[in-house]
MOPAC internal coordinates of N, CA, C and O (Angstrom, degrees):
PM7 1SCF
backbone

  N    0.0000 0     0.00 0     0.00 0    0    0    0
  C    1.4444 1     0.00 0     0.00 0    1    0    0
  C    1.5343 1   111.44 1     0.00 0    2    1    0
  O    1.2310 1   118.85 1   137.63 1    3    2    1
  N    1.0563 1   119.79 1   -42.37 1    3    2    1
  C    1.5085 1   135.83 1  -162.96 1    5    3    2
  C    1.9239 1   100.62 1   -73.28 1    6    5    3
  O    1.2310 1   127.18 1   129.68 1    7    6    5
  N    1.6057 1   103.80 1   -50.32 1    7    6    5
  C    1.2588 1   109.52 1  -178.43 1    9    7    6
  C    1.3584 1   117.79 1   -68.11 1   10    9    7
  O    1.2310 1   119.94 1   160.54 1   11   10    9
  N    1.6045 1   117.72 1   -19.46 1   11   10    9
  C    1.2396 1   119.29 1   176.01 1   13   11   10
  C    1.8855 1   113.32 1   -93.13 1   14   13   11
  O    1.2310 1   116.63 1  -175.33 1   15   14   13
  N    1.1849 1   124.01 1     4.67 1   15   14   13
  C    1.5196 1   129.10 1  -135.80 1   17   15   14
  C    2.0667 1    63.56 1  -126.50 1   18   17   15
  O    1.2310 1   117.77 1   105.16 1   19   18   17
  N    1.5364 1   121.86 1   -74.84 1   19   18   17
  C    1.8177 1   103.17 1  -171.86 1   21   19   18
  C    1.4633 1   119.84 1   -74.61 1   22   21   19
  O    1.2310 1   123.03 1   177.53 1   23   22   21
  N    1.4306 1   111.81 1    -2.47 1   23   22   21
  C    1.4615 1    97.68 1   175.75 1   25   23   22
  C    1.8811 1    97.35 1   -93.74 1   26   25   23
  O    1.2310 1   120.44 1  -160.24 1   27   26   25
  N    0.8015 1   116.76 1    19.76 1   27   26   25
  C    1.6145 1   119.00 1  -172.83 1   29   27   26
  C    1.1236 1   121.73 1  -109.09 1   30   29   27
  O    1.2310 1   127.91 1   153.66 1   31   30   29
  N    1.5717 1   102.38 1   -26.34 1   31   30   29
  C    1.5668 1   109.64 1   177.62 1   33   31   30
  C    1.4062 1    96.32 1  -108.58 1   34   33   31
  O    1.2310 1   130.72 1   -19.99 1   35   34   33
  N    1.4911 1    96.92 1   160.01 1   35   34   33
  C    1.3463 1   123.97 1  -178.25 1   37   35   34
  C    1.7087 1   122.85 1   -68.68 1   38   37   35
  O    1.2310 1   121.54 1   -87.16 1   39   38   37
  N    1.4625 1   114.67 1    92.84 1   39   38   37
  C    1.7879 1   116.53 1   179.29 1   41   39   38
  C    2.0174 1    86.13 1    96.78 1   42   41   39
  O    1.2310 1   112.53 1  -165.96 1   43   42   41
  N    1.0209 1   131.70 1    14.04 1   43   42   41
  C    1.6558 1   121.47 1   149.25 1   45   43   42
  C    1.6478 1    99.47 1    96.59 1   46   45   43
  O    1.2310 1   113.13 1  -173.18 1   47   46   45
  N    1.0783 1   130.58 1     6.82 1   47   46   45
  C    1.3130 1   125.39 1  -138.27 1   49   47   46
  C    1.1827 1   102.62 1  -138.89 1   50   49   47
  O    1.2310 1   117.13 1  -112.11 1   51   50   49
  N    1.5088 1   123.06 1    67.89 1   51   50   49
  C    1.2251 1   124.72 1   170.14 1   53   51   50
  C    1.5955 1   127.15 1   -59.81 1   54   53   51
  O    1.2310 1   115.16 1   141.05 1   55   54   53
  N    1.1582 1   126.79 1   -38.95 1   55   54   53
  C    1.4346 1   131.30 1   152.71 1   57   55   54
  C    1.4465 1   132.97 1   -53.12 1   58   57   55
  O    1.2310 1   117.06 1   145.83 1   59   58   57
  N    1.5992 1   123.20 1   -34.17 1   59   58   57
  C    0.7573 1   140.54 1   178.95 1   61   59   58
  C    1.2900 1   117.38 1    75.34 1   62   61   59
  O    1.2310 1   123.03 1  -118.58 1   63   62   61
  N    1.2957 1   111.79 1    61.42 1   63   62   61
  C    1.6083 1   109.45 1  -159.41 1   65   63   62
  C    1.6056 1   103.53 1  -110.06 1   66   65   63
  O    1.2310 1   124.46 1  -168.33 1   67   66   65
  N    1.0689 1   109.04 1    11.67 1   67   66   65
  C    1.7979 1   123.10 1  -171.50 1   69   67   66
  C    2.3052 1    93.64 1  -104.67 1   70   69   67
  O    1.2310 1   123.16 1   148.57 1   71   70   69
  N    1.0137 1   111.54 1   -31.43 1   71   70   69
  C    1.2896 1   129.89 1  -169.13 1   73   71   70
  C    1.6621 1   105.91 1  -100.75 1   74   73   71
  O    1.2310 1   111.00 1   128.15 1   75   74   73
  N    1.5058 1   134.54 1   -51.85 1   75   74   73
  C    0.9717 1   132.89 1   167.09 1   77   75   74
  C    1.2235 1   135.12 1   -74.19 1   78   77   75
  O    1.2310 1   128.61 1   -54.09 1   79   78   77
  N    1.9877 1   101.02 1   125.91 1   79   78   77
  C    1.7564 1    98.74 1  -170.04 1   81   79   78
  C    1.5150 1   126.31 1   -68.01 1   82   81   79
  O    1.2310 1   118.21 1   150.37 1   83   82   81
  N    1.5170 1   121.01 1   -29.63 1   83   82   81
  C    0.8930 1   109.53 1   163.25 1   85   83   82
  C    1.5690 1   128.88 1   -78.36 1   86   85   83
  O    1.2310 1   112.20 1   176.87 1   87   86   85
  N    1.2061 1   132.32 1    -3.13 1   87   86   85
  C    1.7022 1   136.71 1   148.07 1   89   87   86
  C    1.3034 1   113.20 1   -56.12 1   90   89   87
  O    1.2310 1   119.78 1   144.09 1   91   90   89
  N    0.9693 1   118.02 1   -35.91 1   91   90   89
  C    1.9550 1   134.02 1  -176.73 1   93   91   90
  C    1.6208 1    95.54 1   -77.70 1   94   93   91
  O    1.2310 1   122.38 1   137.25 1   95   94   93
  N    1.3667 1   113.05 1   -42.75 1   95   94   93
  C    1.6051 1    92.78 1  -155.92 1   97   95   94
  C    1.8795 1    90.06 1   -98.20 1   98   97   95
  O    1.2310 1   118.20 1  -167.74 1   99   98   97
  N    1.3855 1   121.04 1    12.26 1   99   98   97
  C    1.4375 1   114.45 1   179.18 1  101   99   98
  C    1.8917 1    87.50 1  -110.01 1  102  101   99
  O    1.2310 1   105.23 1   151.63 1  103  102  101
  N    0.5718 1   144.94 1   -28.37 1  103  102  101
  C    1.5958 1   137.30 1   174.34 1  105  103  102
  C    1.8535 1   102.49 1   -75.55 1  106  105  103
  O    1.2310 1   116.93 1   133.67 1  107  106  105
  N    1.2064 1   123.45 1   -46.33 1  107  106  105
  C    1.2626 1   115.07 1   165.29 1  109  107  106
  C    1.4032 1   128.77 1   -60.71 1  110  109  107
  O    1.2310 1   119.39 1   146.67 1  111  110  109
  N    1.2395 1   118.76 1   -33.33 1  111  110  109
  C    1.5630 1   120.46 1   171.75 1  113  111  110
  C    2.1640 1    95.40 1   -76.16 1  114  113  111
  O    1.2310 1   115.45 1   117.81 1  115  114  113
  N    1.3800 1   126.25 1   -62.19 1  115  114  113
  C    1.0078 1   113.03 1  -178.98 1  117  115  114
  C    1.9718 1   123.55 1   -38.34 1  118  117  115
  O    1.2310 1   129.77 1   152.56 1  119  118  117
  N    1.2181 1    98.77 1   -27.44 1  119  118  117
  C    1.7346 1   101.89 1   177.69 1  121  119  118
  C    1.3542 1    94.54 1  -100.54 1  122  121  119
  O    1.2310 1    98.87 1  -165.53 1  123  122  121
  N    1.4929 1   155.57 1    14.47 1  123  122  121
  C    1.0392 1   162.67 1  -157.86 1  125  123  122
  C    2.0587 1    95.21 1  -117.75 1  126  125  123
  O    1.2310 1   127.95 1   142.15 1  127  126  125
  N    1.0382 1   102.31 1   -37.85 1  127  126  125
  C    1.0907 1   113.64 1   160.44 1  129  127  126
  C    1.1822 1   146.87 1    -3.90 1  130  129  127
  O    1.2310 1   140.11 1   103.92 1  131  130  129
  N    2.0479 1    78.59 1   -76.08 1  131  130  129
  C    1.6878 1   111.93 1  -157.66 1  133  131  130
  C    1.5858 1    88.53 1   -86.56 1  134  133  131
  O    1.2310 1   116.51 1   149.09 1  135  134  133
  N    1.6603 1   124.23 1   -30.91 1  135  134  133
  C    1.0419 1   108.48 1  -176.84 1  137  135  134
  C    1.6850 1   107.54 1    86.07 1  138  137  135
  O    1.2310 1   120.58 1   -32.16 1  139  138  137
  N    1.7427 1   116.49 1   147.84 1  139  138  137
  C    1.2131 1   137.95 1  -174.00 1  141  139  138
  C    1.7316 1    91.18 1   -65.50 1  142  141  139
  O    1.2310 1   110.22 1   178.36 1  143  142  141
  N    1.1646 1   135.97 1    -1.64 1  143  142  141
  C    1.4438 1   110.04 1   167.51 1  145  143  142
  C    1.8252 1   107.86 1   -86.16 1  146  145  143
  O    1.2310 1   113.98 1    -7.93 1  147  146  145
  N    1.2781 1   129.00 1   172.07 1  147  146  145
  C    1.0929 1   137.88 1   173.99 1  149  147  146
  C    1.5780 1   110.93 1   -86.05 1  150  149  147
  O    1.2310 1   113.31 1   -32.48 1  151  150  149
  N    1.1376 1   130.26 1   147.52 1  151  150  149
  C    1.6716 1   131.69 1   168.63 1  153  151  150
  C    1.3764 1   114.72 1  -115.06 1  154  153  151
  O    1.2310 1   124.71 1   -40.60 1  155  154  153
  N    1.1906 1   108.57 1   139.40 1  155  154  153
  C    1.8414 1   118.63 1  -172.63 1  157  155  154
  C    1.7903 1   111.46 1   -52.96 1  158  157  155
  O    1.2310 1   132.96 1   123.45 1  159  158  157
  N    1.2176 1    92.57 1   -56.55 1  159  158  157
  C    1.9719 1    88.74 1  -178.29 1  161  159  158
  C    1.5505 1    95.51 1  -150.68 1  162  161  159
  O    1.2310 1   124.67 1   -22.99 1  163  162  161
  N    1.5472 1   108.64 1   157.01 1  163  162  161
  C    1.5084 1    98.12 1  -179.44 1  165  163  162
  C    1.7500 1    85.84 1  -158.53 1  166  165  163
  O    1.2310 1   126.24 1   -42.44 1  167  166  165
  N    1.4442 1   105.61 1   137.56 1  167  166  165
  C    1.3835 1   117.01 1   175.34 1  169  167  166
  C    1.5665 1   121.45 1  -100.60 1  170  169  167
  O    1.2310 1   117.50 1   -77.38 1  171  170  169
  N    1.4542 1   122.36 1   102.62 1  171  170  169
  C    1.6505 1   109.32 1  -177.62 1  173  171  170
  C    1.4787 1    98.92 1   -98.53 1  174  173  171
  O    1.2310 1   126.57 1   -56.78 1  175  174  173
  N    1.6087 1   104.97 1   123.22 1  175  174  173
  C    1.5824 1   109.62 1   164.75 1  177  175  174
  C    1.1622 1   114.29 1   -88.97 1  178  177  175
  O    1.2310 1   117.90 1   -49.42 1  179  178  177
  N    1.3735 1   121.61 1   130.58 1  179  178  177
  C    1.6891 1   122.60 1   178.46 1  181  179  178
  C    1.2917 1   103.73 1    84.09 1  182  181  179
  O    1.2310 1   107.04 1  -107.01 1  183  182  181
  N    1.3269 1   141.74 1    72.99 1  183  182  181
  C    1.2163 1   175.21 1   179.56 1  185  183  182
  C    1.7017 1   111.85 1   -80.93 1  186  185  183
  O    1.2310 1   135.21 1   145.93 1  187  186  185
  N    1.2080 1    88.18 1   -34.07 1  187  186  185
  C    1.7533 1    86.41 1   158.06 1  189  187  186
  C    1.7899 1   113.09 1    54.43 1  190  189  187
  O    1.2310 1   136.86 1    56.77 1  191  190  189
  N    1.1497 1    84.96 1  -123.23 1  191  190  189
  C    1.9498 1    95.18 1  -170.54 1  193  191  190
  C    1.9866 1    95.29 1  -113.25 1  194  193  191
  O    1.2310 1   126.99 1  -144.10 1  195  194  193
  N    1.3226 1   104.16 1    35.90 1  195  194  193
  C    1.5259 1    90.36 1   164.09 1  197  195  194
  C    1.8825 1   125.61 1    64.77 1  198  197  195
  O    1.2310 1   122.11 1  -176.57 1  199  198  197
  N    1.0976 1   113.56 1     3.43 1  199  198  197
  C    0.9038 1   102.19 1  -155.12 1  201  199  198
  C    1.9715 1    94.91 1  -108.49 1  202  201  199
  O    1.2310 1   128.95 1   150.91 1  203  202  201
  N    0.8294 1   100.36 1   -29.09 1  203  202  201
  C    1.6603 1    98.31 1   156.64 1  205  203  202
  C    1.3369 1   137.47 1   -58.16 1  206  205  203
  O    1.2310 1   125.73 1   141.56 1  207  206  205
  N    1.5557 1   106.59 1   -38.44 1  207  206  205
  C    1.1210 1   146.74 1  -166.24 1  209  207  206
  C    1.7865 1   104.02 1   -83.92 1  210  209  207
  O    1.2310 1   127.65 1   145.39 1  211  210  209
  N    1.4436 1   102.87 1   -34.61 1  211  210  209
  C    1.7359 1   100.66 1   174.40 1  213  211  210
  C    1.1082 1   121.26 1   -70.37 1  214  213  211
  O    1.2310 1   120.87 1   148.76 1  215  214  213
  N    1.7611 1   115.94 1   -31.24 1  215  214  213
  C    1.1601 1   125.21 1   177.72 1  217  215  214
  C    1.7242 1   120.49 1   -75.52 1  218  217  215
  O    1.2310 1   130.82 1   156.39 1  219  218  217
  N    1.3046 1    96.73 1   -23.61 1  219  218  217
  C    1.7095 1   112.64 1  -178.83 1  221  219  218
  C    1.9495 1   119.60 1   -74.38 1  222  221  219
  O    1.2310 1   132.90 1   145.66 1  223  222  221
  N    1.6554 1    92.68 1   -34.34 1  223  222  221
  C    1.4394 1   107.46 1  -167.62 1  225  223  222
  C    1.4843 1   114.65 1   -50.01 1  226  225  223
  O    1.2310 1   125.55 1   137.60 1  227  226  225
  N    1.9796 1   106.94 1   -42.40 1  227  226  225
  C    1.1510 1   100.24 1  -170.62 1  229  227  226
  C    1.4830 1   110.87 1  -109.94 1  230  229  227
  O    1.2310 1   116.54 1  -158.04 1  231  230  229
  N    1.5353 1   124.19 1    21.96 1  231  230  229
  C    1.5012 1   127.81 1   150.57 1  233  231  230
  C    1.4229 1   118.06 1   -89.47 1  234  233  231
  O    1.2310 1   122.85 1  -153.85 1  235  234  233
  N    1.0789 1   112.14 1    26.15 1  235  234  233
  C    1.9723 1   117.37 1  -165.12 1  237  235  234
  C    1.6907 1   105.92 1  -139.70 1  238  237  235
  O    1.2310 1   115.06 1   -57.13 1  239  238  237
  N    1.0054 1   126.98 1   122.87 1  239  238  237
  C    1.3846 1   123.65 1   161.94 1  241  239  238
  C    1.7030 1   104.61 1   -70.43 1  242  241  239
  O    1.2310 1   111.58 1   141.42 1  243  242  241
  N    0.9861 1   133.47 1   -38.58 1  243  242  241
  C    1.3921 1   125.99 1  -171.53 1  245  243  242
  C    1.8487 1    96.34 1  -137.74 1  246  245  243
  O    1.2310 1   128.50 1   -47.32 1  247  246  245
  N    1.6047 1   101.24 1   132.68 1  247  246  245
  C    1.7253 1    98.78 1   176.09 1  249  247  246
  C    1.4722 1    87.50 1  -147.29 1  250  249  247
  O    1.2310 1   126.79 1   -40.07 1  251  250  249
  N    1.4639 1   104.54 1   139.93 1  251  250  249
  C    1.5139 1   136.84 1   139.05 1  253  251  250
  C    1.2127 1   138.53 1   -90.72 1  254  253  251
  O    1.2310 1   127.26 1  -100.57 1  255  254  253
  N    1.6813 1   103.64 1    79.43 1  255  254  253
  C    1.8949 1    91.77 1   176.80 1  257  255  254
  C    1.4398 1   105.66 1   -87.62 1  258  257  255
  O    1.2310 1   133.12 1    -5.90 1  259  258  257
  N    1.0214 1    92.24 1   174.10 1  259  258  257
  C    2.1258 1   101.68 1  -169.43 1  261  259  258
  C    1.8258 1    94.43 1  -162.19 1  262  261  259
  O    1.2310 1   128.31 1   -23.13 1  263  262  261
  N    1.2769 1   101.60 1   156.87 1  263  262  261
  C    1.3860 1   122.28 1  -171.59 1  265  263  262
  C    1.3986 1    98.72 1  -165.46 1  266  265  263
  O    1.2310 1   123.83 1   -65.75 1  267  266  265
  N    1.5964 1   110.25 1   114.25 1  267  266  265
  C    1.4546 1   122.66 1   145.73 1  269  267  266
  C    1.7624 1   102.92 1   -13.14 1  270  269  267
  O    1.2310 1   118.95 1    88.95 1  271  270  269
  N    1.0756 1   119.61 1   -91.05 1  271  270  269
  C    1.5069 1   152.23 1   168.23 1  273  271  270
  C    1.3516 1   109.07 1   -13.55 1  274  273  271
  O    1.2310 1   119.53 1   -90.29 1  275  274  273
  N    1.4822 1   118.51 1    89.71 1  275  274  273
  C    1.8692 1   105.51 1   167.34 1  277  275  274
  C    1.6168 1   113.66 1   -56.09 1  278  277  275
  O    1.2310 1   118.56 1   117.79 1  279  278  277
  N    1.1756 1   120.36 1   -62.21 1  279  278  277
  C    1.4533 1   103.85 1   160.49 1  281  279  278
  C    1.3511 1   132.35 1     6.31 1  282  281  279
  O    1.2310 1   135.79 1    85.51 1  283  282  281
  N    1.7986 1    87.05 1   -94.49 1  283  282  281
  C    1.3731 1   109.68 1   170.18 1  285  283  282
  C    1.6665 1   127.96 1    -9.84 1  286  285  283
  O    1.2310 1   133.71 1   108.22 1  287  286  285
  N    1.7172 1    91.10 1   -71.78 1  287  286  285
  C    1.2428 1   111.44 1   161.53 1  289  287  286
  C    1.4309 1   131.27 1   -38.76 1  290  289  287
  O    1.2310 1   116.88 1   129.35 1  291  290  289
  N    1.4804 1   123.54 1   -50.65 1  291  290  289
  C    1.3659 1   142.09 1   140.31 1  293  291  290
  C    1.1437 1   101.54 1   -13.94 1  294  293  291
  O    1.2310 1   117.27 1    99.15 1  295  294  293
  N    1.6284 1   122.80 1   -80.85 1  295  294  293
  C    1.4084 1   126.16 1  -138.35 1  297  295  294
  C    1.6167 1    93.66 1   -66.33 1  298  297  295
  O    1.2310 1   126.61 1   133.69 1  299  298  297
  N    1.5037 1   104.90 1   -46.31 1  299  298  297
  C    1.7444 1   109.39 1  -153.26 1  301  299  298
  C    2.1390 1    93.36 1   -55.47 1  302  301  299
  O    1.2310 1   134.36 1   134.16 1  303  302  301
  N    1.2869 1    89.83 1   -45.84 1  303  302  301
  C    1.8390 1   101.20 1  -162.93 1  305  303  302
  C    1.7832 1   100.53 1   -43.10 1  306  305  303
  O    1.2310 1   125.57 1   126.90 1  307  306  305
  N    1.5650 1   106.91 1   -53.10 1  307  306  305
  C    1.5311 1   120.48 1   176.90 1  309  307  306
  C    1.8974 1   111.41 1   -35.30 1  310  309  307
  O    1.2310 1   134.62 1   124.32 1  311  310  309
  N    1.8051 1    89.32 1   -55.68 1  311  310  309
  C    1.5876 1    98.38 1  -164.15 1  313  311  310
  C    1.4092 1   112.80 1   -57.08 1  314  313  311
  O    1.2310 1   124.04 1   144.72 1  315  314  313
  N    1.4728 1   109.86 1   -35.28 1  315  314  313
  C    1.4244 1   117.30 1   179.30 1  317  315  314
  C    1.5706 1   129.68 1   -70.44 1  318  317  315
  O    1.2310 1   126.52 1   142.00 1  319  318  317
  N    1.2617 1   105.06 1   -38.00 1  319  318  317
  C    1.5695 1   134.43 1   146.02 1  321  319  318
  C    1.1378 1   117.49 1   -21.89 1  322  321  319
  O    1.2310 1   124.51 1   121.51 1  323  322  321
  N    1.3360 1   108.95 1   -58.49 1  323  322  321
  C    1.7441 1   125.89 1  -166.13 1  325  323  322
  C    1.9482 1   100.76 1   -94.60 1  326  325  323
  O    1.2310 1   122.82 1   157.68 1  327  326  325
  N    1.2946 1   112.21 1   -22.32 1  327  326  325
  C    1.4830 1   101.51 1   173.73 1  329  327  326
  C    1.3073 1   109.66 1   -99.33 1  330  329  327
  O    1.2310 1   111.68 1  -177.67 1  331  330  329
  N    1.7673 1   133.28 1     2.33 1  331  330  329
  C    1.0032 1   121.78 1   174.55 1  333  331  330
  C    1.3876 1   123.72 1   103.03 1  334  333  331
  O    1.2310 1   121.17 1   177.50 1  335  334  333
  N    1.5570 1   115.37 1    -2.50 1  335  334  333
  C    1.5664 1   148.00 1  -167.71 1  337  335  334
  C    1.3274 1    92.48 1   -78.75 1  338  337  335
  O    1.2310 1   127.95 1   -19.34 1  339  338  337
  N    1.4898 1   102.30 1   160.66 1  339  338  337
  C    1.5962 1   119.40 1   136.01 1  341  339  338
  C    1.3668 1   142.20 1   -23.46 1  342  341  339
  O    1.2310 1   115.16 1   -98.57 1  343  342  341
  N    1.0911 1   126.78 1    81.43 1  343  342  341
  C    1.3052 1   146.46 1   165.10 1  345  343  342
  C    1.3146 1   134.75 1   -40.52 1  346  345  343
  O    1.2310 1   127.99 1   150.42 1  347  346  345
  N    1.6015 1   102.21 1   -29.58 1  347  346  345
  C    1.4625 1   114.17 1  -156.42 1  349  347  346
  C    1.7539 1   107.98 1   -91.61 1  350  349  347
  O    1.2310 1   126.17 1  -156.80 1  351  350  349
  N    0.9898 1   105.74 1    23.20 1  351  350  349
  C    1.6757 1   100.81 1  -176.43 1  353  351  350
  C    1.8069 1   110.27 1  -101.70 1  354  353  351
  O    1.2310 1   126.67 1   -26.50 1  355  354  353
  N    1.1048 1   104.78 1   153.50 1  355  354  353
  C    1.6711 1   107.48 1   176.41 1  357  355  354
  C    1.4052 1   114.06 1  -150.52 1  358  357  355
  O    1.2310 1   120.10 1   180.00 1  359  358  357

């Protein structure tokens, strides 16, 4: 369901959490968090459309996002792509 629900919408993003300010400003307080220090490894389940995950990449020496969702996965790999992130995850 999930894999058919982001390849269906338009740019992966069925929620719209790349477009909405308050999704933006709840992923920024969540990496707001971790704070200007760096963290050893950090696992995000449900990775969604990446957009959590951009903010996470470069407070983490080691990250695992994962998504039920091949898609998903897709979308996040793209987002990171396009900000210049880490690529290498699957």
């Amino acid at each position: 369901f999930f894999d058919m629900l982001y390849r269906s919408t338009p740019g992966g993003d069925p929620w719209s959490f790349a477009a909405e300010a308050k999704e933006q400003a709840r992923f920024d307080h969540l990496a707001s968090v971790v704070g200007v220090r760096k963290v050893g490894r950090c696992l995000e389940v449900g990775c969604s459309t990446g957009e959590l995950t951009r903010r996470l990449v470069d407070l983490t020496t080691y990250l695992v996002a994962l998504d039920v969702a091949p898609a998903a996965v897709e979308t996040t790999r793209s987002v990171l792509e396009r900000a210049g992130g880490s690529t290498g995850f699957d």
